[in-house]
Backbone as JSON Lines, residues from 0, in Angstrom:
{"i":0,"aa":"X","n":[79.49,91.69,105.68],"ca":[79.88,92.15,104.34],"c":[78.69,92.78,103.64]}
{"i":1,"aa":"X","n":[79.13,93.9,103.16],"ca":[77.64,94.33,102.42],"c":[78.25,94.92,100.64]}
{"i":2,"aa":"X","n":[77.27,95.4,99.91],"ca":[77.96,96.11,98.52],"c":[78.16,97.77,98.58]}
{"i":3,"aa":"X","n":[79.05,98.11,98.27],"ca":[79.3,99.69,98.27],"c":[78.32,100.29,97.17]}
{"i":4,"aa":"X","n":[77.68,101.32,97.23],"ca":[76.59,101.56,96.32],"c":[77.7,102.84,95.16]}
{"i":5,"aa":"X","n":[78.13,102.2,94.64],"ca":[79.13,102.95,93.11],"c":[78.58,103.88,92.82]}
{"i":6,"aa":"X","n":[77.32,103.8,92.5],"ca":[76.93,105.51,91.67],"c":[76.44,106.47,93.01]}
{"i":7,"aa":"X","n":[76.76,106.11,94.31],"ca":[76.3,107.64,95.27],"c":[78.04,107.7,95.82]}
{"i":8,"aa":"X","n":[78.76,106.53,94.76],"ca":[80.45,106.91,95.71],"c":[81.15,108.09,95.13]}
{"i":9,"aa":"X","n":[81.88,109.11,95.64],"ca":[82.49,109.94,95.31],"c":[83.82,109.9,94.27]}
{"i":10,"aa":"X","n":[84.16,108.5,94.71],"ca":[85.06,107.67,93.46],"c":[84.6,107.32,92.11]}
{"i":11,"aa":"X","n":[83.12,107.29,92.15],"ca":[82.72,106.5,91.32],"c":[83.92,106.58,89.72]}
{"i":12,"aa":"X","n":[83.75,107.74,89.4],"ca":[84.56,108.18,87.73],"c":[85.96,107.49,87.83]}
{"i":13,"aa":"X","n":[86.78,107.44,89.36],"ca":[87.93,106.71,89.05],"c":[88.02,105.18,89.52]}
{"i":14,"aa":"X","n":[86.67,104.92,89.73],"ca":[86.59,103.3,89.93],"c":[86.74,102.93,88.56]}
{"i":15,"aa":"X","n":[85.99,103.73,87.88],"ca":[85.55,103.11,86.38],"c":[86.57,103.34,85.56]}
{"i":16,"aa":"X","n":[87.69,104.63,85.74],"ca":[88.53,104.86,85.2],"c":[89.82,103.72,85.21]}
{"i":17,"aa":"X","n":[90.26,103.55,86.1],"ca":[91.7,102.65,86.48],"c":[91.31,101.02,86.28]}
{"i":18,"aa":"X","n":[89.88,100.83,86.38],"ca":[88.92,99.09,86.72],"c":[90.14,98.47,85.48]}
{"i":19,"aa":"X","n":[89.82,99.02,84.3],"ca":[90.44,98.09,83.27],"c":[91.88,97.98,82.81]}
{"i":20,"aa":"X","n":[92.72,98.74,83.29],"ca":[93.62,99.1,83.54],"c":[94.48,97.58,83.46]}
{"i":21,"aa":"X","n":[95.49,97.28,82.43],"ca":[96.33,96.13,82.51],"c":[96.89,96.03,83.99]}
{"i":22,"aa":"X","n":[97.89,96.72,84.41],"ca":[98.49,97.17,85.71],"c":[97.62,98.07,86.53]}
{"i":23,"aa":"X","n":[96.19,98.36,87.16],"ca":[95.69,98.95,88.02],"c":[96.1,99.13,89.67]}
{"i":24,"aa":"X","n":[97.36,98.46,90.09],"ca":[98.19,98.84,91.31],"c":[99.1,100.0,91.17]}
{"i":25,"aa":"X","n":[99.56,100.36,92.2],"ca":[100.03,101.54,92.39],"c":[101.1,100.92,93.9]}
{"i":26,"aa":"X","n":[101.96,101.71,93.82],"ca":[102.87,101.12,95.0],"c":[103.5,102.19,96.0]}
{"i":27,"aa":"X","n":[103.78,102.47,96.96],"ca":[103.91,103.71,98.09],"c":[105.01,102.96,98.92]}
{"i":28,"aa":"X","n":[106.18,103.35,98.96],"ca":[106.72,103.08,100.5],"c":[107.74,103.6,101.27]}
{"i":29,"aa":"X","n":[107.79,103.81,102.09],"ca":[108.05,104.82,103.08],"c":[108.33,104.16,104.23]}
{"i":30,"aa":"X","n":[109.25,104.44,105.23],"ca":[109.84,104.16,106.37],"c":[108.81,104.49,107.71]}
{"i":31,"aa":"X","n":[108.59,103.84,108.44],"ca":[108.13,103.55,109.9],"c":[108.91,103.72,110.88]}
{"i":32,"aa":"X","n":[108.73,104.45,111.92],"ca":[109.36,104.76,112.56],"c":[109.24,103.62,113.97]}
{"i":33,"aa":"X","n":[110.21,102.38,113.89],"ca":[110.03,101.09,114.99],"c":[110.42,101.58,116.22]}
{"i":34,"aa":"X","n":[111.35,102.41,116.58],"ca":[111.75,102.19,117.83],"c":[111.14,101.9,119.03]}
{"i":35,"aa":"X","n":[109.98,102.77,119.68],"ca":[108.98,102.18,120.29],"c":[108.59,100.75,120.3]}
{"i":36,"aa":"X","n":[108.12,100.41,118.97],"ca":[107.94,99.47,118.92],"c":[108.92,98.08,119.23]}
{"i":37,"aa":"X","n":[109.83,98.27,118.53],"ca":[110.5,97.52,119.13],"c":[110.95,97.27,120.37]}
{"i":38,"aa":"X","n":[111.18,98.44,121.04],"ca":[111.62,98.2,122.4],"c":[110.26,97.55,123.23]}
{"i":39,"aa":"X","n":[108.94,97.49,122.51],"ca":[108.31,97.06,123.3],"c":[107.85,95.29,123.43]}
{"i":40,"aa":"X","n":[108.19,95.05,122.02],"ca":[108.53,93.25,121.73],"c":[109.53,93.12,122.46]}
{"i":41,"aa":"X","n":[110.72,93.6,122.79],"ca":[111.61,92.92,122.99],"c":[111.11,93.82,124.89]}
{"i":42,"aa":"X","n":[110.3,93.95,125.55],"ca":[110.72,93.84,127.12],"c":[109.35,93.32,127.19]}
{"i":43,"aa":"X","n":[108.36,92.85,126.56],"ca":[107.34,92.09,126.58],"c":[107.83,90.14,125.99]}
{"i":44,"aa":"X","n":[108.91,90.51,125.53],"ca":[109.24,88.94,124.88],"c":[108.48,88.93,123.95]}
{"i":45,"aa":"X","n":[108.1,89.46,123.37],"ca":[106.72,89.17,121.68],"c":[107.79,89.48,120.62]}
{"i":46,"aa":"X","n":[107.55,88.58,119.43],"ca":[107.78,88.96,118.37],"c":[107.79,89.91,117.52]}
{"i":47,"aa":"X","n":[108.34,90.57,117.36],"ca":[108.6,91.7,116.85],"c":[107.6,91.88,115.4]}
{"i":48,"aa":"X","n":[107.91,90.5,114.46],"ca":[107.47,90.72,113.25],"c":[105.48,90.44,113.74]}
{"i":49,"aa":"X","n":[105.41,89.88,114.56],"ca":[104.05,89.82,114.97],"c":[103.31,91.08,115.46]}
{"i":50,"aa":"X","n":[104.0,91.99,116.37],"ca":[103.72,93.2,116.47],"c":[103.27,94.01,115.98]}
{"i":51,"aa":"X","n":[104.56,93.94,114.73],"ca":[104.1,95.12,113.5],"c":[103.37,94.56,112.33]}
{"i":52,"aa":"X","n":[103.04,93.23,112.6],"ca":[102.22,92.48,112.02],"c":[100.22,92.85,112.29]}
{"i":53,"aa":"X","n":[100.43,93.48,113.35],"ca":[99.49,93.44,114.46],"c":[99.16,95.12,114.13]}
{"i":54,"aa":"X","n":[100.1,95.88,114.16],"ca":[99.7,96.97,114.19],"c":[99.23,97.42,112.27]}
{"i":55,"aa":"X","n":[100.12,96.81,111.5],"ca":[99.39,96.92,110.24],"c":[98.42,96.45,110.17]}
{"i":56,"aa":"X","n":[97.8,95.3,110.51],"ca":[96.13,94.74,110.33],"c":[95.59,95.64,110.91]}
{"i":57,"aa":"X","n":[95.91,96.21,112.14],"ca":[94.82,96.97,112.41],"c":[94.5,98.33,111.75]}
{"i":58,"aa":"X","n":[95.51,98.54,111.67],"ca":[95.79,100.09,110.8],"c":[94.78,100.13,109.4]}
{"i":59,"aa":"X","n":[95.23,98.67,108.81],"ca":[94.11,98.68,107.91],"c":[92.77,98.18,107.89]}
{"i":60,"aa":"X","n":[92.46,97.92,108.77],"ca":[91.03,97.39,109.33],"c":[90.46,98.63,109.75]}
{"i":61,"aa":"X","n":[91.05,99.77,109.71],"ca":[90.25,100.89,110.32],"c":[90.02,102.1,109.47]}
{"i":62,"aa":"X","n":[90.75,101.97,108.39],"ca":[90.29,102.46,106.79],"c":[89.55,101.61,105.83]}
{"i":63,"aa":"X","n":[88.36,102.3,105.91],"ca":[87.42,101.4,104.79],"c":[88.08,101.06,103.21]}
{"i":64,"aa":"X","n":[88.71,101.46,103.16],"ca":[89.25,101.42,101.83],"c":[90.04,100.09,101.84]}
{"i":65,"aa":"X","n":[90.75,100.38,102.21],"ca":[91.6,98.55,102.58],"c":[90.81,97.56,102.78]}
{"i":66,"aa":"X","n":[89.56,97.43,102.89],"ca":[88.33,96.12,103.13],"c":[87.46,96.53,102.02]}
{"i":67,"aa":"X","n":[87.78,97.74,100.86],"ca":[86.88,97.22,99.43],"c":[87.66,95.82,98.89]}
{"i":68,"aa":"X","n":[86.98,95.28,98.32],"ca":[87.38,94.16,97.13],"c":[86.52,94.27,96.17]}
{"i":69,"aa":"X","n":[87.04,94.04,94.88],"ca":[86.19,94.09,93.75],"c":[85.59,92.97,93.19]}
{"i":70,"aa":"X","n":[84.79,92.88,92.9],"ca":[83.81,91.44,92.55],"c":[83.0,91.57,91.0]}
{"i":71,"aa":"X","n":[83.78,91.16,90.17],"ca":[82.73,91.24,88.75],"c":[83.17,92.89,88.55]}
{"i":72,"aa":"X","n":[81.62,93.4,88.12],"ca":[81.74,94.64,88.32],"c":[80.88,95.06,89.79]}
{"i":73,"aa":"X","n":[81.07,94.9,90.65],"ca":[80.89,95.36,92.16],"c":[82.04,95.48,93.19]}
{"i":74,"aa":"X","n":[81.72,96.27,94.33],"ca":[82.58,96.49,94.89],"c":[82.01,95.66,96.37]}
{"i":75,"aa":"X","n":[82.64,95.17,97.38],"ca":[82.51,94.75,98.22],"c":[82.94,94.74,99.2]}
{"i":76,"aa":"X","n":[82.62,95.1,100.77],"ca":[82.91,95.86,101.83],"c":[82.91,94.68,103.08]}
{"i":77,"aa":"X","n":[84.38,94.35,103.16],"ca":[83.96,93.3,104.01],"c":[84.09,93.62,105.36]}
{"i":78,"aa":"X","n":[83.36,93.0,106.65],"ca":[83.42,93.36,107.71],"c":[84.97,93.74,108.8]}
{"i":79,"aa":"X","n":[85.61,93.04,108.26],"ca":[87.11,92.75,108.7],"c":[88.04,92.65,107.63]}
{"i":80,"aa":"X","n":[89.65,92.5,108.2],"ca":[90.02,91.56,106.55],"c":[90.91,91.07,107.79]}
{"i":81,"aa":"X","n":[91.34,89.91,107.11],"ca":[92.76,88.98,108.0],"c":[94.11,89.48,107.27]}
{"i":82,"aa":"X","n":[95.06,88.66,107.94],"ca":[96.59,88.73,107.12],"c":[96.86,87.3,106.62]}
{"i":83,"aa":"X","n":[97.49,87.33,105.47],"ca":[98.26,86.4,105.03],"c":[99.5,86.39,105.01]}
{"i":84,"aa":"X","n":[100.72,85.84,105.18],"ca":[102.21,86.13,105.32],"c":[102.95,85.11,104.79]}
{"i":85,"aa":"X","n":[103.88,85.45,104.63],"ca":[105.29,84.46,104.05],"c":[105.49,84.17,104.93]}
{"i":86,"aa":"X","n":[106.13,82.58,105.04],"ca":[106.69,82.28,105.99],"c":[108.48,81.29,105.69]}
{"i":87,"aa":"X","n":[109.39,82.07,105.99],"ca":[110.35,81.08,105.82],"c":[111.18,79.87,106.2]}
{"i":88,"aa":"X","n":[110.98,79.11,105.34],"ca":[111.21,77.86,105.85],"c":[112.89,77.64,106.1]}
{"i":89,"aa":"X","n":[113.19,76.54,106.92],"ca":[114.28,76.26,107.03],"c":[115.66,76.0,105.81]}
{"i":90,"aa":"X","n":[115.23,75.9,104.97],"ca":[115.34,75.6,103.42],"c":[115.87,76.63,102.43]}
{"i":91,"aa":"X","n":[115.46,77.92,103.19],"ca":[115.21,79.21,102.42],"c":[114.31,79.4,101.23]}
{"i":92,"aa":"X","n":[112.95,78.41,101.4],"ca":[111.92,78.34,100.59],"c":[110.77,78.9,101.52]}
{"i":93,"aa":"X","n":[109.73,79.59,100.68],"ca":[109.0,79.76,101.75],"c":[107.23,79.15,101.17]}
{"i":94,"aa":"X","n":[106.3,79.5,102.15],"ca":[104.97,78.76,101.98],"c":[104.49,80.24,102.74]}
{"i":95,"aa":"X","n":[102.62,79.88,102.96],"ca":[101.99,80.98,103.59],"c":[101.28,80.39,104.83]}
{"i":96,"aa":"X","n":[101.63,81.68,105.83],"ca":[100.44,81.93,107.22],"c":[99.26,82.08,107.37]}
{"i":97,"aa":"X","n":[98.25,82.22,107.71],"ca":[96.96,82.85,107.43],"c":[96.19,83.52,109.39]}
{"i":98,"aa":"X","n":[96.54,84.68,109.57],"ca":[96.11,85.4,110.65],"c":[94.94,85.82,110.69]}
{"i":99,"aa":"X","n":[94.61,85.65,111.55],"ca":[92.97,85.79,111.79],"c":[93.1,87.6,112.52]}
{"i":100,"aa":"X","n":[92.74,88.56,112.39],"ca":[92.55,89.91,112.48],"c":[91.44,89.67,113.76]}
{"i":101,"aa":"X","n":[92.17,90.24,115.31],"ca":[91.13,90.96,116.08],"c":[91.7,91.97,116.72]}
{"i":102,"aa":"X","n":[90.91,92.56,117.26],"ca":[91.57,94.69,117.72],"c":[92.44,94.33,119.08]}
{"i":103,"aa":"X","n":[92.27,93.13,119.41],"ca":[93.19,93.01,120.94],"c":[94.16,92.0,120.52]}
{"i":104,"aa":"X","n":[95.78,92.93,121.36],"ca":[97.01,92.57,120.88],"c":[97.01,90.92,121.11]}
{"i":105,"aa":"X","n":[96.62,90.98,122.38],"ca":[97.01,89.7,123.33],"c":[96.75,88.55,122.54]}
{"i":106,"aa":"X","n":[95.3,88.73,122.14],"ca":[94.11,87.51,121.53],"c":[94.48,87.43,120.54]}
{"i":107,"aa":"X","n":[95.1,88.65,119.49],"ca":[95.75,88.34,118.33],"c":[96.94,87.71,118.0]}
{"i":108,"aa":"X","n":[97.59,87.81,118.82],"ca":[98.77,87.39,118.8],"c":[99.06,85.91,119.54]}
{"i":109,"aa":"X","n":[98.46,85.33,120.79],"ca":[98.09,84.02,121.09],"c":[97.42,83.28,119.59]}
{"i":110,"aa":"X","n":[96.73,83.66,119.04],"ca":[96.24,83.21,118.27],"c":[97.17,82.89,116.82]}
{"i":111,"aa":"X","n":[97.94,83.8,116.74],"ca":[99.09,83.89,115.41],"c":[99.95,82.68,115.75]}
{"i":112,"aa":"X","n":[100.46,82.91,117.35],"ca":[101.21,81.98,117.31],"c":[100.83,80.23,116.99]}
{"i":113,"aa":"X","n":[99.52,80.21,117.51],"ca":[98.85,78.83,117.09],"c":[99.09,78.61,115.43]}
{"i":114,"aa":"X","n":[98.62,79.8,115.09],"ca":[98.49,79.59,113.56],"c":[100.05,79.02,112.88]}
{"i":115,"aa":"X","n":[101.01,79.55,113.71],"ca":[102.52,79.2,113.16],"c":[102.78,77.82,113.55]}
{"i":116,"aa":"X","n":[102.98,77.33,114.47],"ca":[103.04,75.99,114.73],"c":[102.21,74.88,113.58]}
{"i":117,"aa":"X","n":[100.98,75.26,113.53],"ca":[100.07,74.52,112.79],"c":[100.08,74.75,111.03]}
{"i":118,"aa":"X","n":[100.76,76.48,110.53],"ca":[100.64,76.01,108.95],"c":[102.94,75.55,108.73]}
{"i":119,"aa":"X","n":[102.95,76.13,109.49],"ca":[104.93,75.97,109.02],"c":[104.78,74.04,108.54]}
{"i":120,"aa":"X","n":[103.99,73.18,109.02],"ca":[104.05,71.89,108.93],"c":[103.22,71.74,107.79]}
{"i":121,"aa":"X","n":[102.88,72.42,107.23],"ca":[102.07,72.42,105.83],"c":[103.37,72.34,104.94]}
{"i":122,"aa":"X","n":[104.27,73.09,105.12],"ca":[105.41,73.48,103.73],"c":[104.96,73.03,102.31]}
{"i":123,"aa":"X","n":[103.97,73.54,101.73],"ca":[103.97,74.1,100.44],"c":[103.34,75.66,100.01]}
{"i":124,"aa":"X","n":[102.54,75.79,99.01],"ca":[101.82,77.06,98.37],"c":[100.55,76.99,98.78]}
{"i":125,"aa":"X","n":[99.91,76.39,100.05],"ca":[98.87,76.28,100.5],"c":[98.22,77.99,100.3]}
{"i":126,"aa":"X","n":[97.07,77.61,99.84],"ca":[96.1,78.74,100.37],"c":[94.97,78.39,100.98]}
{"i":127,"aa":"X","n":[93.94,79.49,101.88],"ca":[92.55,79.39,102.37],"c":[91.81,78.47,101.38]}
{"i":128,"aa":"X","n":[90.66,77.74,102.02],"ca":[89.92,77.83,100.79],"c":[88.81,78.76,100.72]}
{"i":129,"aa":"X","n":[88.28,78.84,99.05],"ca":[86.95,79.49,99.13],"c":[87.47,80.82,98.28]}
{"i":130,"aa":"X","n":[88.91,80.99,97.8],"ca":[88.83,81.93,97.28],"c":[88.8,83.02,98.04]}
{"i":131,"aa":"X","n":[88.63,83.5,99.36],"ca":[88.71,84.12,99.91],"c":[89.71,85.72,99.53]}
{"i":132,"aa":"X","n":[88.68,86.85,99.24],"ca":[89.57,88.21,99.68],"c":[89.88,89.21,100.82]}
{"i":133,"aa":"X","n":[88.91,88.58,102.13],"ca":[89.13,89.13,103.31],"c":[90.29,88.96,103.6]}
{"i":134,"aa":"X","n":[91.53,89.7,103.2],"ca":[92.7,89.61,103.69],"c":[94.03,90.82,102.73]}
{"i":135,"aa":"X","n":[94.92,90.74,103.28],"ca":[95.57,91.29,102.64],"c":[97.25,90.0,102.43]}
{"i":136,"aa":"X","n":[97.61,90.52,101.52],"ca":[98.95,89.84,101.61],"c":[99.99,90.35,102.31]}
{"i":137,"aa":"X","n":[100.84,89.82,102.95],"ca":[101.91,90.3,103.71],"c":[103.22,89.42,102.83]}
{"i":138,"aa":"X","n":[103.98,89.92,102.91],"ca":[105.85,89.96,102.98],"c":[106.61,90.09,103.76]}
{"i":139,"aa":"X","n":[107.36,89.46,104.19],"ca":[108.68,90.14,105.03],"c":[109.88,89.79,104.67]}
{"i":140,"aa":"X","n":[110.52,90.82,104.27],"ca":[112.47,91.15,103.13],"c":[113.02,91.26,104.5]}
{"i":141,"aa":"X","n":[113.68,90.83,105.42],"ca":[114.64,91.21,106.5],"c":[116.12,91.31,105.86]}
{"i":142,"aa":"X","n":[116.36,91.04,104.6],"ca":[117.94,91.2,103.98],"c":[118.06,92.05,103.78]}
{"i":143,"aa":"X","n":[117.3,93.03,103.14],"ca":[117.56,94.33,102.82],"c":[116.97,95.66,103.02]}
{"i":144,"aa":"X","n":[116.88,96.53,103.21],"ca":[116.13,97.89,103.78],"c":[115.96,98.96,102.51]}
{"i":145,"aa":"X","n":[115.07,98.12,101.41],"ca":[114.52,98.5,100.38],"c":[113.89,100.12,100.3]}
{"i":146,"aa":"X","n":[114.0,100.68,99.16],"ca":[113.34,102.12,98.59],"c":[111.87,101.5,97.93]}
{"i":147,"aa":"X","n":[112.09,101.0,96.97],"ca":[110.94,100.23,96.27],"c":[110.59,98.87,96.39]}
{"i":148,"aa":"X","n":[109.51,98.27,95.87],"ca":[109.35,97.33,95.54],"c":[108.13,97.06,94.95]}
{"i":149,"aa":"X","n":[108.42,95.83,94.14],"ca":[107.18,95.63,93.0],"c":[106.89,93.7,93.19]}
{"i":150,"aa":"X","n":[105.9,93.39,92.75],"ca":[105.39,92.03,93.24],"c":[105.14,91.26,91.95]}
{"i":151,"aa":"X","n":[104.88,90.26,92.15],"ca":[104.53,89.15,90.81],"c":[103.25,89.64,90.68]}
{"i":152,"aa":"X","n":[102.79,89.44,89.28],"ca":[101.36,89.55,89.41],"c":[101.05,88.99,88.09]}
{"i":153,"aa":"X","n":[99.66,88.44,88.61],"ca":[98.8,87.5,87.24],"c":[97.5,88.52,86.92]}
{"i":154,"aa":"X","n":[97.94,88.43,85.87],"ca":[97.1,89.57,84.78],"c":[96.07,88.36,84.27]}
{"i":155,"aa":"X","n":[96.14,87.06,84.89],"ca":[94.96,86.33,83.93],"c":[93.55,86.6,85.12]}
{"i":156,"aa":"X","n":[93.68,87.0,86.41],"ca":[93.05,86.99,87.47],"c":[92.62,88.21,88.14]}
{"i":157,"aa":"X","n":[91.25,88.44,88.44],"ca":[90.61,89.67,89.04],"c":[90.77,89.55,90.5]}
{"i":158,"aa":"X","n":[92.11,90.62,90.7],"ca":[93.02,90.82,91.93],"c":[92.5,92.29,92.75]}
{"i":159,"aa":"X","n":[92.11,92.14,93.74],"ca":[91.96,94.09,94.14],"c":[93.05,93.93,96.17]}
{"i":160,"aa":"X","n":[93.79,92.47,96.01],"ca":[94.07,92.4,97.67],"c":[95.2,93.36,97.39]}
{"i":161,"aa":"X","n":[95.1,94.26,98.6],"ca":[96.15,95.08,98.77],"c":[97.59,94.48,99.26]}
{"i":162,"aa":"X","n":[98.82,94.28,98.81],"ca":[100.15,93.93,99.37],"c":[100.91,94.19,99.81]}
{"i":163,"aa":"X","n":[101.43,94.35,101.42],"ca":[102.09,94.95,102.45],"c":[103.59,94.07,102.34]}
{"i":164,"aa":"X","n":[104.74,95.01,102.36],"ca":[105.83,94.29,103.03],"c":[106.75,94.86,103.88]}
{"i":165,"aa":"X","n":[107.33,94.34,104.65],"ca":[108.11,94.5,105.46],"c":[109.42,94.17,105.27]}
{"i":166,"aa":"X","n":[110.42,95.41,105.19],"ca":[111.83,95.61,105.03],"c":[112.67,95.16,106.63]}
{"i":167,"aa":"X","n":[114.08,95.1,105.96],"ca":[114.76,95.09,107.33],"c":[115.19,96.38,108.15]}
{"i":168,"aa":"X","n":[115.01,96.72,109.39],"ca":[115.19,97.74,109.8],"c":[116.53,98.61,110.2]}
{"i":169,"aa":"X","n":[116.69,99.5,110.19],"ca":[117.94,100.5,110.67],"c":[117.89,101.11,111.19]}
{"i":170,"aa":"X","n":[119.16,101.81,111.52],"ca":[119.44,102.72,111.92],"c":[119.72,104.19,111.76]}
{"i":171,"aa":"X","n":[118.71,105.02,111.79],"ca":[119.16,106.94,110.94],"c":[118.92,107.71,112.49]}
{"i":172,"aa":"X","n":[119.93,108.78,112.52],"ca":[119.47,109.49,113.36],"c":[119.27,109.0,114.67]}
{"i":173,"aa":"X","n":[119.88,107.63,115.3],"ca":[119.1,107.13,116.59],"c":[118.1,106.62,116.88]}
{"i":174,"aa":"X","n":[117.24,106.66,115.45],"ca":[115.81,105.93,115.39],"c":[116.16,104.45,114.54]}
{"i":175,"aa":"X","n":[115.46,103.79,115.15],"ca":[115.18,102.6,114.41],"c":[113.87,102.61,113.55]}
{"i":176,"aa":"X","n":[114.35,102.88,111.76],"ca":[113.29,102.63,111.02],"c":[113.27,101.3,109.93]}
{"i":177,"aa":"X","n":[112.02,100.84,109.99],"ca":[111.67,99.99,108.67],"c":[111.12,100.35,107.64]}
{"i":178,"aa":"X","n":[111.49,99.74,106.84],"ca":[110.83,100.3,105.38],"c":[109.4,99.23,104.74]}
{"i":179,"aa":"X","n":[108.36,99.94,104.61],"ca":[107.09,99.73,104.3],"c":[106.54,99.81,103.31]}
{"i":180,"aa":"X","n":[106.4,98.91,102.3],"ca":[106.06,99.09,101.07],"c":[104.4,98.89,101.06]}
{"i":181,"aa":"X","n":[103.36,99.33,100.41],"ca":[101.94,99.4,100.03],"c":[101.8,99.2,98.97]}
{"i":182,"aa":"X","n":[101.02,97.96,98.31],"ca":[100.86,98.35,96.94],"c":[99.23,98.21,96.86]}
{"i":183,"aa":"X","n":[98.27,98.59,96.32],"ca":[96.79,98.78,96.02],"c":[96.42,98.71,95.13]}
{"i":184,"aa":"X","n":[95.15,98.99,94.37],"ca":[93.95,98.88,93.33],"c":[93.72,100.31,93.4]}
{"i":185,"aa":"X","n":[94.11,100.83,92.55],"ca":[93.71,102.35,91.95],"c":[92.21,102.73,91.77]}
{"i":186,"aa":"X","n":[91.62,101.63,91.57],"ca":[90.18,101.96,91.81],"c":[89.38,101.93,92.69]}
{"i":187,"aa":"X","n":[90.15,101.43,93.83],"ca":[89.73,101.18,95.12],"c":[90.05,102.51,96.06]}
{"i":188,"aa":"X","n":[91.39,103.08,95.98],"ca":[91.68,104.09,96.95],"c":[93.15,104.83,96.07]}
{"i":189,"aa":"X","n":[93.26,105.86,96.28],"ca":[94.13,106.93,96.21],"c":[95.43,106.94,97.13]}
{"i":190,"aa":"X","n":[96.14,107.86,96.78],"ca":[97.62,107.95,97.47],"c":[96.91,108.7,98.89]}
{"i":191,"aa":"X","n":[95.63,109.09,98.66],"ca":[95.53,110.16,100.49],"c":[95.1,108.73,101.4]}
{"i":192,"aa":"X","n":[94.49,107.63,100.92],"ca":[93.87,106.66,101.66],"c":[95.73,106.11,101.87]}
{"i":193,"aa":"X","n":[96.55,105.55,100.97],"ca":[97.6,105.3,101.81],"c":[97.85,105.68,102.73]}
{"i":194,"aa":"X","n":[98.6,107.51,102.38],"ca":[98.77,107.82,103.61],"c":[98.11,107.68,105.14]}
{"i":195,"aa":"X","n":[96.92,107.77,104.94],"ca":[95.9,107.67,105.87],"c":[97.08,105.93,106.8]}
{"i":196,"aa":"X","n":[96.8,105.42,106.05],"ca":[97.2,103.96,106.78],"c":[98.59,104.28,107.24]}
{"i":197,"aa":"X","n":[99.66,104.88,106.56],"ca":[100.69,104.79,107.16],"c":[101.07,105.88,108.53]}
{"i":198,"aa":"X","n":[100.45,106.85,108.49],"ca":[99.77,107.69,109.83],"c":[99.36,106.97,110.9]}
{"i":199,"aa":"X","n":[98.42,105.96,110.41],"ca":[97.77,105.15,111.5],"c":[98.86,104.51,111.97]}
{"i":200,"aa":"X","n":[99.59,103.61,111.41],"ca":[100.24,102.24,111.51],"c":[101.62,103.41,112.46]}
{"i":201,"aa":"X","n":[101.75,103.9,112.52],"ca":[102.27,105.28,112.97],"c":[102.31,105.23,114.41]}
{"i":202,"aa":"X","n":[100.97,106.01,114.85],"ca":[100.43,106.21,115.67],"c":[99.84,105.06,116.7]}
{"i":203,"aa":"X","n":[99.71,103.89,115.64],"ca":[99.94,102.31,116.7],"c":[100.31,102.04,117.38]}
{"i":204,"aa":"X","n":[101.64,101.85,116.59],"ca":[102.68,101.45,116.84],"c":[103.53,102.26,117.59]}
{"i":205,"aa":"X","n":[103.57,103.51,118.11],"ca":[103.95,104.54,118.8],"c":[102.92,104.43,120.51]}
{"i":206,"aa":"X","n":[102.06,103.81,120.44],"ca":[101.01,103.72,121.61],"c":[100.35,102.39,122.09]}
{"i":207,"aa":"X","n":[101.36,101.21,121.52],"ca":[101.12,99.89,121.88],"c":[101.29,99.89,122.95]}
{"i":208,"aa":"X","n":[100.08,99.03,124.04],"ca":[100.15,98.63,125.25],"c":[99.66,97.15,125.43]}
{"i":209,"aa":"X","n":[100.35,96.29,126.38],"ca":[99.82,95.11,126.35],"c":[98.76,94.68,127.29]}
C-alpha cells in the first residue's frame, strides 16, 4: 500500500471537487454478456456466481482506480483489494462473505469455497476486523434483471468502497446476459474508469480457462 501523490494527479481539481459532496457516488449499469461464461461453470461444475465473482475481482484489481480509498484527506493505493458478498441464508435473511482476491481461478475459488462453509455459520452482520477498505462490496439480486440500482448509505461515515451487484440473468437475442450495476466515489474515478472495468470484466469472462 502506498499514498497517491494528489497534487502531481491529473484528477487532482475533481478529487477536491466531488470529496465533499453529501452523495459523492455515482452509479453505472449495464448488462454482461454470460454466455461463455456460463457454459463454462456449468461443464467445469464451478459455481457460476463464484466465477463471475472471480472475474469481477479481477477486472477490478487491474484498474488502479478501484484500489484508491480515501483516508482523511489522502488517498490510498492498496496493493490488492478482496471481495465482500451477501450471502443468503436459509431464512431469506442474509449476513456477509469475505474473499480473499488472487489472479488464479483455481486458488481463488478453492479458497472461496472454504470461506463459505466457514462464514454461512457465522449468520449475523459480521464484518472483517480493522476497519478494513481493501475490498469492494458485492451483491447478488437473482429475482430480478434490474436497469438501476441504488444502495443504503451512511452519510455519518467516510465511505470511498466501490459497490458491485449482480442481477439475474436472461435471455436477448440467444445470449445470456446479466445485469451489472457499479456504483463509485466521484473523486476517485470517472464514468471512462467504469467503463474501463466493464470491458475488462468482458473480456474475462469471454477467455476463462481453468
Amino acid at each position: 500500500m502506498r499514498k497517491l501523490d494528489i497534487d502531481s494527479w491529473n484528477r487532482k481539481f475533481h478529487f477536491h471537487f466531488f470529496k465533499n459532496y453529501d452523495n459523492p457516488f455515482f452509479n453505472i449499469t449495464t448488462n454482461i454478456d454470460v454466455t461463455d461464461l456460463y457454459s463454462f461453470s456449468k461443464k467445469n461444475n464451478m459455481s457460476f456466481f463464484l466465477t463471475s465473482l472471480f472475474c469481477s475481482i479481477k477486472a477490478a484489481n487491474e484498474i488502479e482506480n478501484f484500489r484508491y480509498r480515501i483516508t482523511g484527506d489522502e488517498v490510498l493505493i492498496h496493493d490488492k483489494i478482496d471481495a465482500g458478498s451477501t450471502y443468503l441464508y436459509d431464512d431469506n435473511t442474509f449476513g456477509f462473505i469475505y474473499f480473499d482476491y488472487h489472479d488464479d481461478l483455481n486458488i481463488f475459488y478453492q479458497n472461496a469455497e472454504k470461506e463459505i462453509v466457514r462464514w454461512k455459520n457465522i449468520k449475523d452482520m459480521a464484518v472483517r476486523e480493522g476497519n478494513r477498505t481493501d475490498e469492494i462490496h458485492y451483491s447478488v439480486i437473482t429475482w430480478i434483471s434490474f436497469t438501476s440500482f441504488q444502495h443504503a448509505t451512511s452519510y455519518k461515515t467516510q465511505d470511498s468502497i466501490p459497490r458491485i451487484v449482480f442481477g439475474k440473468y436472461f435471455i436477448q437475442n440467444e445470449r445470456l446476459l446479466m445485469p451489472v450495476s457499479v456504483e463509485v466515489h466521484h473523486s476517485l474515478m470517472d464514468g471512462f474508469h467504469v467503463g474501463e472495468y466493464f470491458n475488462l470484466f468482458q473480456k474475462i469472462a469471454d477467455n476463462l480457462k481453468k
